[in-house]
PDB file of N, H, CA, C and O in Angstrom:
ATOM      1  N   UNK A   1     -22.296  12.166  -3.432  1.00  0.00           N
ATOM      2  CA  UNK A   1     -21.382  12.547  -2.386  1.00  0.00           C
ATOM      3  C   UNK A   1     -20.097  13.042  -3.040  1.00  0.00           C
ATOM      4  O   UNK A   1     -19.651  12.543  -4.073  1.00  0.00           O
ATOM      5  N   UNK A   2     -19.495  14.107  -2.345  1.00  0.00           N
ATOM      6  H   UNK A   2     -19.857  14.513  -1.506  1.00  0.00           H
ATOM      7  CA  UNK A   2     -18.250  14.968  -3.233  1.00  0.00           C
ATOM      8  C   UNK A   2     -17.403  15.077  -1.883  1.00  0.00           C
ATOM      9  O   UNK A   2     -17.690  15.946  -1.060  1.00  0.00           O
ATOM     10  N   UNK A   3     -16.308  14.141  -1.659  1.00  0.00           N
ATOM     11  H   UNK A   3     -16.074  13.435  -2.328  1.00  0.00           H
ATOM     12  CA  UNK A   3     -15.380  14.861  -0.702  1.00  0.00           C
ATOM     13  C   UNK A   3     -13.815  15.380  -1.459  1.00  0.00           C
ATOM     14  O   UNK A   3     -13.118  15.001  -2.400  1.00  0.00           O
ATOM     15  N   UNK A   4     -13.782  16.208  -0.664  1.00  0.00           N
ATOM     16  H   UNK A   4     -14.348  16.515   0.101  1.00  0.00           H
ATOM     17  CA  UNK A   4     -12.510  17.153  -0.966  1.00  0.00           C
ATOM     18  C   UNK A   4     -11.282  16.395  -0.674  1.00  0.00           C
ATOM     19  O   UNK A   4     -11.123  15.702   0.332  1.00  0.00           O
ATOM     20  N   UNK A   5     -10.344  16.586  -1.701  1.00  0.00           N
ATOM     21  H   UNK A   5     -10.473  17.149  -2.518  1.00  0.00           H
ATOM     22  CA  UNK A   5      -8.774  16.208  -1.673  1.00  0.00           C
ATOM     23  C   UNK A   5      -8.525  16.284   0.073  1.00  0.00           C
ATOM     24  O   UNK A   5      -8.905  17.194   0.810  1.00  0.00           O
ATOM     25  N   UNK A   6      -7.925  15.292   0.387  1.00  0.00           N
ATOM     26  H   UNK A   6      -7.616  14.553  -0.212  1.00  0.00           H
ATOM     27  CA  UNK A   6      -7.467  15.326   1.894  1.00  0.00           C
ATOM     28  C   UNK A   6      -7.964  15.126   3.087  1.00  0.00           C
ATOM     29  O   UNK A   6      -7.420  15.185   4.189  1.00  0.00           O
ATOM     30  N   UNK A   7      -9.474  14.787   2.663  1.00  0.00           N
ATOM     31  H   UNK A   7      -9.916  14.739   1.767  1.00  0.00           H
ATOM     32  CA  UNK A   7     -10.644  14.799   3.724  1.00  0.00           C
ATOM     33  C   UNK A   7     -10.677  12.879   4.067  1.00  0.00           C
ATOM     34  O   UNK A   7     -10.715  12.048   3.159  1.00  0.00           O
ATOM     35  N   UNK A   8     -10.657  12.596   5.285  1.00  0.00           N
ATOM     36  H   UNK A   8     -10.626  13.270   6.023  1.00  0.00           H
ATOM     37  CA  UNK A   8     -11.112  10.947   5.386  1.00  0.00           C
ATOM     38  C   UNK A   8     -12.733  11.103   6.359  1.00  0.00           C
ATOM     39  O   UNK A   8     -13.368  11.696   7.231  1.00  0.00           O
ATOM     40  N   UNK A   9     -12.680   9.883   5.209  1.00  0.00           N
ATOM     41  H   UNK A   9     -12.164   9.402   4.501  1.00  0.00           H
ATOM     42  CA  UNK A   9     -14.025   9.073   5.832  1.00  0.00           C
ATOM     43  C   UNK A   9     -13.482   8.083   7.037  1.00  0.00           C
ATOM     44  O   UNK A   9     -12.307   7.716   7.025  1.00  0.00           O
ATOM     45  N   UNK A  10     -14.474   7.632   8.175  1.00  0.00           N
ATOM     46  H   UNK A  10     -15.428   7.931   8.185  1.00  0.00           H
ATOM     47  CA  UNK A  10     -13.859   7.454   8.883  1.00  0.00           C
ATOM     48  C   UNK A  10     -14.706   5.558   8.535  1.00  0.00           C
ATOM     49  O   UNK A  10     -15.629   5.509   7.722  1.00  0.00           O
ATOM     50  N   UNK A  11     -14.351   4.564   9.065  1.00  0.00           N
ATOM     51  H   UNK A  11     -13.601   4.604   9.726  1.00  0.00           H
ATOM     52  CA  UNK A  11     -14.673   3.334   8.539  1.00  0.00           C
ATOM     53  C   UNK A  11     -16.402   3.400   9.555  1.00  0.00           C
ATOM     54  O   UNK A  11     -16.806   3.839  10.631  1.00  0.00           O
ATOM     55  N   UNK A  12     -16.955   2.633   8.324  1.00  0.00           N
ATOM     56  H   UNK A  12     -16.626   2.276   7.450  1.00  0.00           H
ATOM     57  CA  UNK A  12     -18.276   2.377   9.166  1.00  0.00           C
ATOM     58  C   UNK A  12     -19.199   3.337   8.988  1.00  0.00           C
ATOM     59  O   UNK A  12     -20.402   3.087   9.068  1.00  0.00           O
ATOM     60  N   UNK A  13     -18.732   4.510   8.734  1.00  0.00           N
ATOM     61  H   UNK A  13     -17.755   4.713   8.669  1.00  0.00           H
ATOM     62  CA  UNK A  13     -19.492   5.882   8.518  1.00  0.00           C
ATOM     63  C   UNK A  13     -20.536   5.816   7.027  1.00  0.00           C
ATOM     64  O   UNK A  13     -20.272   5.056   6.095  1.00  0.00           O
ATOM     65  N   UNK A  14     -21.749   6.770   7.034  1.00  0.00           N
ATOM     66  H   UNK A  14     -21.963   7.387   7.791  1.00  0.00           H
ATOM     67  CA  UNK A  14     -22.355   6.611   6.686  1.00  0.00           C
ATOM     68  C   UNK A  14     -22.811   7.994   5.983  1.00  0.00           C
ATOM     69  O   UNK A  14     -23.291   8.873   6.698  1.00  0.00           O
ATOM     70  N   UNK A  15     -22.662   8.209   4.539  1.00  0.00           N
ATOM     71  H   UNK A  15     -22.272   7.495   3.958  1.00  0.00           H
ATOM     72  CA  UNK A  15     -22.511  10.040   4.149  1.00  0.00           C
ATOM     73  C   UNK A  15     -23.743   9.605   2.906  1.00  0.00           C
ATOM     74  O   UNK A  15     -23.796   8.811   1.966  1.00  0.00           O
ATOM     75  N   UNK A  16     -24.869  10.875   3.674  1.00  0.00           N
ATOM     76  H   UNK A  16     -24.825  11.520   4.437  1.00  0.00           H
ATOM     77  CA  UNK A  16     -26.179  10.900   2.895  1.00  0.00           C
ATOM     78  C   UNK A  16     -25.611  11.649   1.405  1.00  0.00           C
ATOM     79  O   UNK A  16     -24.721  12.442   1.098  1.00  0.00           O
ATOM     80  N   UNK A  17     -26.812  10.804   0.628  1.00  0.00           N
ATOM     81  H   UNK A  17     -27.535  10.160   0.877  1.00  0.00           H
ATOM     82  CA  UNK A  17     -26.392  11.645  -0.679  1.00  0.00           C
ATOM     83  C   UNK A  17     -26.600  13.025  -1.286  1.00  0.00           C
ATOM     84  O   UNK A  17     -27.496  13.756  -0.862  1.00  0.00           O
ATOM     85  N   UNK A  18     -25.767  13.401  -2.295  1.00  0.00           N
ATOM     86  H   UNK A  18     -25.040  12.807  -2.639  1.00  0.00           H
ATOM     87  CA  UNK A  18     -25.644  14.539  -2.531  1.00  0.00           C
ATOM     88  C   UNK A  18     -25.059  15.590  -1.669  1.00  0.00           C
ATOM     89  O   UNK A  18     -25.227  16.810  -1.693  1.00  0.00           O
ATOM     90  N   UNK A  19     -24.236  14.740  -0.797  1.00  0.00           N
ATOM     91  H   UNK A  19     -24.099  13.750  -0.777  1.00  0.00           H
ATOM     92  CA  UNK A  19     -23.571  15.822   0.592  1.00  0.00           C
ATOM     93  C   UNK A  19     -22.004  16.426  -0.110  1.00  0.00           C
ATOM     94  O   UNK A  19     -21.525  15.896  -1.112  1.00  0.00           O
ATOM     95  N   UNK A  20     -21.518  17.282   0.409  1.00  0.00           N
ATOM     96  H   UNK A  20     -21.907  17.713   1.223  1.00  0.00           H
ATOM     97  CA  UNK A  20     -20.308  17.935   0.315  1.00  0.00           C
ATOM     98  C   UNK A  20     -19.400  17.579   1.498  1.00  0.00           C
ATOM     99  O   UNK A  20     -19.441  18.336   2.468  1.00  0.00           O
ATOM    100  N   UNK A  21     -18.416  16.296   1.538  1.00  0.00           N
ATOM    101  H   UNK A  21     -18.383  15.682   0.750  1.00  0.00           H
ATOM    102  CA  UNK A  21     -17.668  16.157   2.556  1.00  0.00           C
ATOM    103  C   UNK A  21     -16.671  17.549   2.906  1.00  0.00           C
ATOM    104  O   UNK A  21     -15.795  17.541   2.041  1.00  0.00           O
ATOM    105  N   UNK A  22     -16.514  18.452   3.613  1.00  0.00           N
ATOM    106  H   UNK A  22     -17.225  18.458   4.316  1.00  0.00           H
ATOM    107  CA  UNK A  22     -15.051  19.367   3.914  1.00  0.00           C
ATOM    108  C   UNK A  22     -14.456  19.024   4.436  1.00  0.00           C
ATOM    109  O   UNK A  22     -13.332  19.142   3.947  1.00  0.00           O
ATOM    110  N   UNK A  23     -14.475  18.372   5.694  1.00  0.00           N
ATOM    111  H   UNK A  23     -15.388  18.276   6.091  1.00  0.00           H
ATOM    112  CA  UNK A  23     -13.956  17.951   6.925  1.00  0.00           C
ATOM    113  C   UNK A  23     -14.078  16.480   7.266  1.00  0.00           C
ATOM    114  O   UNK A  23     -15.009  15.709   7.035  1.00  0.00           O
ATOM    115  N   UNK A  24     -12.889  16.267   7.886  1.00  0.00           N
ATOM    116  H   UNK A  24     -12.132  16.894   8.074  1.00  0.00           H
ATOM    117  CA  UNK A  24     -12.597  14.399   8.235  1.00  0.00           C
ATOM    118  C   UNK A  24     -13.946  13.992   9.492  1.00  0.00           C
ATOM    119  O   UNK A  24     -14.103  14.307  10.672  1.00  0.00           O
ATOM    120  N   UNK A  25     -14.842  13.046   8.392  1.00  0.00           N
ATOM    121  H   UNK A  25     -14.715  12.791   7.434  1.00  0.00           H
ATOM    122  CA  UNK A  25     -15.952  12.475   9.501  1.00  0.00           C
ATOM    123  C   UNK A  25     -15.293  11.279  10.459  1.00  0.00           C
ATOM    124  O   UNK A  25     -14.565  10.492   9.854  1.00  0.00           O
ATOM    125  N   UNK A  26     -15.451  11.080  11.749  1.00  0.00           N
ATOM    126  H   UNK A  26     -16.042  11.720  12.240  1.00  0.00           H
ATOM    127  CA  UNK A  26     -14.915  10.283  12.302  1.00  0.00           C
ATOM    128  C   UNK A  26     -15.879   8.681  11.928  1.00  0.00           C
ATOM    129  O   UNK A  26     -16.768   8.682  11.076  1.00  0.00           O
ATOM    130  N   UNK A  27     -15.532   7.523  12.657  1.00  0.00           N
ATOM    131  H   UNK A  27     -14.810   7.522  13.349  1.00  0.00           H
ATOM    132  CA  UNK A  27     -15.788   6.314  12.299  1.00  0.00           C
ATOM    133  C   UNK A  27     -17.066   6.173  12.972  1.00  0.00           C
ATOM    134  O   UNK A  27     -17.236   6.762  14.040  1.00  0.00           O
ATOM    135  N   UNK A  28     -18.258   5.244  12.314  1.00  0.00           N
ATOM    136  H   UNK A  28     -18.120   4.766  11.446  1.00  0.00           H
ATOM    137  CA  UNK A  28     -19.138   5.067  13.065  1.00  0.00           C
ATOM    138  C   UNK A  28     -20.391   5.927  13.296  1.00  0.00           C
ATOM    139  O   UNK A  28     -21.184   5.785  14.227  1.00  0.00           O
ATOM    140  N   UNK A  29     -20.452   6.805  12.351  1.00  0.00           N
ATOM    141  H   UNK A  29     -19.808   6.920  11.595  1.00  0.00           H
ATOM    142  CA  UNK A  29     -21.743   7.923  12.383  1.00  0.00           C
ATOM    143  C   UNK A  29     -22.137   8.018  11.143  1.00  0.00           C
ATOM    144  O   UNK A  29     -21.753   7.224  10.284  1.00  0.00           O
ATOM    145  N   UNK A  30     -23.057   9.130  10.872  1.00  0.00           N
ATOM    146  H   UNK A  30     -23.369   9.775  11.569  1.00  0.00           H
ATOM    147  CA  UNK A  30     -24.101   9.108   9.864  1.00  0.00           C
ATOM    148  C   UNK A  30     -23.826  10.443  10.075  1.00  0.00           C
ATOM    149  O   UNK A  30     -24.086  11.003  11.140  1.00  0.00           O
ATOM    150  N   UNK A  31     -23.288  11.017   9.074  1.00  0.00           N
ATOM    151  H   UNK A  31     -23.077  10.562   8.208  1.00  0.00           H
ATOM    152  CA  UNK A  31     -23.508  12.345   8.132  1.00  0.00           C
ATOM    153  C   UNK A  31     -23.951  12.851   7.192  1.00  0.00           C
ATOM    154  O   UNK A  31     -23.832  12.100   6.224  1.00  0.00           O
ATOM    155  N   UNK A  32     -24.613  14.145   6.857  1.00  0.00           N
ATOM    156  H   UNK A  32     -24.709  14.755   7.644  1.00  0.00           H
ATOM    157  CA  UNK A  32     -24.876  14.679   5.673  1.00  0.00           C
ATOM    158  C   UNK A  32     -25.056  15.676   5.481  1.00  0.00           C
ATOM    159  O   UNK A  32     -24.999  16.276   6.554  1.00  0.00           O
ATOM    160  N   UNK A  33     -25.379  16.669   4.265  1.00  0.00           N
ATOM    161  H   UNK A  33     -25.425  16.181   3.393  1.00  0.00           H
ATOM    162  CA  UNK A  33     -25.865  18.171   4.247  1.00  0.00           C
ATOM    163  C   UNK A  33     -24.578  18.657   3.330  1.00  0.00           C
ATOM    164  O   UNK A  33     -23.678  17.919   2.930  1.00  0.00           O
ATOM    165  N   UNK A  34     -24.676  19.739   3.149  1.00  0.00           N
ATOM    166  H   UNK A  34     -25.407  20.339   3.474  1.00  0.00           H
ATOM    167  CA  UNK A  34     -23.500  20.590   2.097  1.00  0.00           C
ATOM    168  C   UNK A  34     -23.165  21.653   3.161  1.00  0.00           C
ATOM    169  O   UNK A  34     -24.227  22.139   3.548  1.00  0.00           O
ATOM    170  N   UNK A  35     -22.470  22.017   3.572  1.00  0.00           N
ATOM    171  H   UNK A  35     -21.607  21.622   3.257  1.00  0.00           H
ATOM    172  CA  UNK A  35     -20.944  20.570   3.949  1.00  0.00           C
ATOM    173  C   UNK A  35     -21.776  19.896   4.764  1.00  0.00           C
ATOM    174  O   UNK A  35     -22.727  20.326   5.417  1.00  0.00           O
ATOM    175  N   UNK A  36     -21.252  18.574   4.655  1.00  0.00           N
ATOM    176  H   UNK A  36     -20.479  18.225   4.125  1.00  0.00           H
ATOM    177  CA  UNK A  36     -21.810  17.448   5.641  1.00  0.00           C
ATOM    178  C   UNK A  36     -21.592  17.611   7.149  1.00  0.00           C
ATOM    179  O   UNK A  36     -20.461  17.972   7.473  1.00  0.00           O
ATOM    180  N   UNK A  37     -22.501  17.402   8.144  1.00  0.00           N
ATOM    181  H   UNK A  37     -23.420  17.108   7.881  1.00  0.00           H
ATOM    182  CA  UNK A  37     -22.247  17.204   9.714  1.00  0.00           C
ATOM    183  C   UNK A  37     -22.539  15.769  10.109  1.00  0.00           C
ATOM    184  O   UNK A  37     -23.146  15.015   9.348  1.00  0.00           O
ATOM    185  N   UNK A  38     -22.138  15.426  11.213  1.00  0.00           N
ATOM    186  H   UNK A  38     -21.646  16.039  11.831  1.00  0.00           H
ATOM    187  CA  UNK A  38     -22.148  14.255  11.921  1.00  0.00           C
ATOM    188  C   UNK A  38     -23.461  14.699  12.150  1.00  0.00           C
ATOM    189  O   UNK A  38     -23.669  15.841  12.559  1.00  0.00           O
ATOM    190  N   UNK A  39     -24.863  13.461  11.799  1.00  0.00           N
ATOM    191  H   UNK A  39     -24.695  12.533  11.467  1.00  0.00           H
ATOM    192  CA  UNK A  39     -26.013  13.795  12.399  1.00  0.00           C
ATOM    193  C   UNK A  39     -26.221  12.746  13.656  1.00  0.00           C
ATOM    194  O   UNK A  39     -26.892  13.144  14.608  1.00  0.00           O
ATOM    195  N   UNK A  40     -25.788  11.712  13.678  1.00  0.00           N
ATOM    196  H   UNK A  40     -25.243  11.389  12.905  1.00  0.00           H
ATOM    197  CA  UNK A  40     -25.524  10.961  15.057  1.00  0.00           C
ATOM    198  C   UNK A  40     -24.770   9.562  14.508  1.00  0.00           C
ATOM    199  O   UNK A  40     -24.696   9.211  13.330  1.00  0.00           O
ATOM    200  N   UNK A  41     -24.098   8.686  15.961  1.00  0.00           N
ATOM    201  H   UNK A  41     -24.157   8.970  16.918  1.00  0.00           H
ATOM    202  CA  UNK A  41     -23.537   7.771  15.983  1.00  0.00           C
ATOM    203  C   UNK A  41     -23.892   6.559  15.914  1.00  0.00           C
ATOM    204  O   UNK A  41     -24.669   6.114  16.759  1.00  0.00           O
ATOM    205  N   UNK A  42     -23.337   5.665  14.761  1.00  0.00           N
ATOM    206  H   UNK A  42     -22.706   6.027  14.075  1.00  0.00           H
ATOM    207  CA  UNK A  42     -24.042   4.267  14.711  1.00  0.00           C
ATOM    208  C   UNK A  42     -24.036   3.415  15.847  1.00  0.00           C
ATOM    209  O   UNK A  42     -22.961   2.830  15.974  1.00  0.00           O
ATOM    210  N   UNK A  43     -24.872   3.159  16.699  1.00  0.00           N
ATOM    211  H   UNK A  43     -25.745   3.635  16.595  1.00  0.00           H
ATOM    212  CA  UNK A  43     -24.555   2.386  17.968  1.00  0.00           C
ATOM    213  C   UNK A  43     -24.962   0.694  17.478  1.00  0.00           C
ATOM    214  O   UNK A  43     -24.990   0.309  16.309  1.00  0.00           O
ATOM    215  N   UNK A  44     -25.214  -0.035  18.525  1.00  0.00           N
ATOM    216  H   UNK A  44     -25.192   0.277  19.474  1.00  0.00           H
ATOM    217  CA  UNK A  44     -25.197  -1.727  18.299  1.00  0.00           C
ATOM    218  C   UNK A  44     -26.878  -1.790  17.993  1.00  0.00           C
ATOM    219  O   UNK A  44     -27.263  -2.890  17.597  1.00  0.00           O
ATOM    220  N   UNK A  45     -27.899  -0.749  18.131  1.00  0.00           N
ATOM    221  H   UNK A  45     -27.587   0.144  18.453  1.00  0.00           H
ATOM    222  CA  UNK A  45     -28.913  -0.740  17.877  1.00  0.00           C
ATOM    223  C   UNK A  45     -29.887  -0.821  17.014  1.00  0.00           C
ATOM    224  O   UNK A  45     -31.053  -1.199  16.907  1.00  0.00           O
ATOM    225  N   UNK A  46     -28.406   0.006  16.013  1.00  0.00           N
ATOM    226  H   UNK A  46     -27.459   0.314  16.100  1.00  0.00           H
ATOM    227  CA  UNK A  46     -28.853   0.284  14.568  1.00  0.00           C
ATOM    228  C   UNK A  46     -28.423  -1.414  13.878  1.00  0.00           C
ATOM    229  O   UNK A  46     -28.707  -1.563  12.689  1.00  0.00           O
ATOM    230  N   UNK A  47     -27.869  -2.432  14.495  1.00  0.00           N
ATOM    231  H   UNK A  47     -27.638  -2.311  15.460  1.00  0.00           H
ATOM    232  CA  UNK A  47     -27.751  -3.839  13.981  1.00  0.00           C
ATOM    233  C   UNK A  47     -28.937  -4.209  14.326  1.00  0.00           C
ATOM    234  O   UNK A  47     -29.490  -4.667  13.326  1.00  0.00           O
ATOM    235  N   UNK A  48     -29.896  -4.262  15.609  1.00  0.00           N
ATOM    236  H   UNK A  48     -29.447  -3.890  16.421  1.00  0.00           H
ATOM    237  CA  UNK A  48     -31.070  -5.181  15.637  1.00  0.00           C
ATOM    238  C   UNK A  48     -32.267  -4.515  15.278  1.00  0.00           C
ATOM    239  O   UNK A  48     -33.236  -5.242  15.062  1.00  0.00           O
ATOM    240  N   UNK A  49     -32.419  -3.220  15.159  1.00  0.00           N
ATOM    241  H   UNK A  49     -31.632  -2.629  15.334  1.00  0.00           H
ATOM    242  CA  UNK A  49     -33.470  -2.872  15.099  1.00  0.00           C
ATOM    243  C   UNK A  49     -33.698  -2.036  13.748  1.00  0.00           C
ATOM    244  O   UNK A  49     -32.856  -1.239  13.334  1.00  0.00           O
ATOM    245  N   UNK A  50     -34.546  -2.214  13.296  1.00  0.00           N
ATOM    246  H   UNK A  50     -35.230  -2.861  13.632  1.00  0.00           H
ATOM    247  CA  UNK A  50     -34.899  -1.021  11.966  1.00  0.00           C
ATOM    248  C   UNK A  50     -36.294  -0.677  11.747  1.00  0.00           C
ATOM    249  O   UNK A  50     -37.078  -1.471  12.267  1.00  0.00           O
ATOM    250  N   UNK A  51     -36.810   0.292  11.120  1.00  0.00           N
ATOM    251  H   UNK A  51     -36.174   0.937  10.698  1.00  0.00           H
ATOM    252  CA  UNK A  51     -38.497   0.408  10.422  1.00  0.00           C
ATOM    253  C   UNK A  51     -38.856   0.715  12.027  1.00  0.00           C
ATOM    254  O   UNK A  51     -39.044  -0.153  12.878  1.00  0.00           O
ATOM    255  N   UNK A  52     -38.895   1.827  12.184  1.00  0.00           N
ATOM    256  H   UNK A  52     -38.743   2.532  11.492  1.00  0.00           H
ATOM    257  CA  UNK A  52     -39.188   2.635  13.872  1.00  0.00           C
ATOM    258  C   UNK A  52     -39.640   1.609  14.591  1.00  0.00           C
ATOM    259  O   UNK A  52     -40.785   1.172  14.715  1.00  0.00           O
ATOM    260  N   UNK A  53     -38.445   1.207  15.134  1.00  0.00           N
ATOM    261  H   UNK A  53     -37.515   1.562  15.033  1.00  0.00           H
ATOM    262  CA  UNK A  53     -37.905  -0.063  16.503  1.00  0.00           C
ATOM    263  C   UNK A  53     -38.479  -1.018  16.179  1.00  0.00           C
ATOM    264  O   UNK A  53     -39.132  -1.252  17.196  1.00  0.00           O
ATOM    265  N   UNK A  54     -38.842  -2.134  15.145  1.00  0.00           N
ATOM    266  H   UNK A  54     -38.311  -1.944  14.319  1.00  0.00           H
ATOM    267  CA  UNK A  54     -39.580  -3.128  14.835  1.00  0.00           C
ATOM    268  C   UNK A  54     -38.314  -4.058  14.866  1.00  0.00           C
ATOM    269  O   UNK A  54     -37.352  -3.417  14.441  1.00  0.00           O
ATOM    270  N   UNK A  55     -38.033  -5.106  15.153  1.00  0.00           N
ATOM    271  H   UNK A  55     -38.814  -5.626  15.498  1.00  0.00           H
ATOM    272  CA  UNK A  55     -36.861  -6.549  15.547  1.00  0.00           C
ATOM    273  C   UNK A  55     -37.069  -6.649  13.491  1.00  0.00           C
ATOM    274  O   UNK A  55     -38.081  -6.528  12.800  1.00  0.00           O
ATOM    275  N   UNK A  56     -35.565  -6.920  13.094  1.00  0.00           N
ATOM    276  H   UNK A  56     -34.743  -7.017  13.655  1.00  0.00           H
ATOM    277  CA  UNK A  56     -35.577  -7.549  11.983  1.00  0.00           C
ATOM    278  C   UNK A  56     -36.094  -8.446  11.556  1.00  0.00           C
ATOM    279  O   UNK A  56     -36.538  -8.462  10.408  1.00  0.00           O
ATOM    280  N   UNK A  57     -36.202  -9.826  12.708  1.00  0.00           N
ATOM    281  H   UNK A  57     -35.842  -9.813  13.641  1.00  0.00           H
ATOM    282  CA  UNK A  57     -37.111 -10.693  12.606  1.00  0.00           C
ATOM    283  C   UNK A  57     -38.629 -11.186  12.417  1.00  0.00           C
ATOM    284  O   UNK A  57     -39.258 -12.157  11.995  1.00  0.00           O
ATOM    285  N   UNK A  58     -38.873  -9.652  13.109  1.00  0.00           N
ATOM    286  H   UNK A  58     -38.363  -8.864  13.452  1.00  0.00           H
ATOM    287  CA  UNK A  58     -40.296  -9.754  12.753  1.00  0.00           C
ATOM    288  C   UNK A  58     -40.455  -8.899  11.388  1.00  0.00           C
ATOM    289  O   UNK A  58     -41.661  -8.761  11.186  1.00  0.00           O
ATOM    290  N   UNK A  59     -39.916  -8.459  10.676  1.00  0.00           N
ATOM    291  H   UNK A  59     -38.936  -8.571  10.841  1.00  0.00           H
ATOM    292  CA  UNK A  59     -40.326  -7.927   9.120  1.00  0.00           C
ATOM    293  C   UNK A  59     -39.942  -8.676   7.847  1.00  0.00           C
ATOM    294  O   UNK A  59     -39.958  -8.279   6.682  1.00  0.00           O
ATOM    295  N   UNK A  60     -39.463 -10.297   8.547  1.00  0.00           N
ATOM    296  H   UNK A  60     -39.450 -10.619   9.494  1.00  0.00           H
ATOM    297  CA  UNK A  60     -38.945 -10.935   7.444  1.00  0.00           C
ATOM    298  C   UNK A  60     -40.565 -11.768   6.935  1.00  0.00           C
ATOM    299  O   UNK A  60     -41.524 -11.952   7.684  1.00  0.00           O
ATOM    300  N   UNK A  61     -40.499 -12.038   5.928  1.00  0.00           N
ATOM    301  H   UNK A  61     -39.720 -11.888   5.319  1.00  0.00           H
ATOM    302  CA  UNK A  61     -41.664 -12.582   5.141  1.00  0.00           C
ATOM    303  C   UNK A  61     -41.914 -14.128   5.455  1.00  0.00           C
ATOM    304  O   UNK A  61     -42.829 -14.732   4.896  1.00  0.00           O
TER     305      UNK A  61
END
C-alpha cells in the first residue's frame, strides 16, 4: 500500500494490498485498486459473520 503525502486513512478502514491511496478514504470501508476506491462499507456484519455467512462459532475447532 503507497499513500500520498496529505492523503488520510480514515479509522477502521481497510486498504487491499498493493493499492495506490490518492484520495482521503473515509472511516469504516474497504478499499483498493491503483488508485484505490471505496469497494464497500464495514457494517456490524462483517463482526459476526465470515467464510460466505458461516457464524464464527461454528468454524472454531
Amino acid at each position: 500500500m503507497t499513500v500520498l503525502q496529505g492523503v488520510h486513512v480514515g479509522d477502521n478502514s481497510i486498504i487491499g494490498a498493493g493499492s495506490l491511496v490518492t484520495k482521503d478514504i473515509p472511516t469504516n470501508v474497504i478499499a483498493m485498486g491503483t488508485p484505490a476506491k471505496v469497494v464497500r462499507k464495514i457494517t456490524a456484519d462483517d463482526e459476526t459473520y465470515y467464510d460466505h455467512g458461516r457464524l464464527i462459532s461454528e468454524n472454531k475447532v
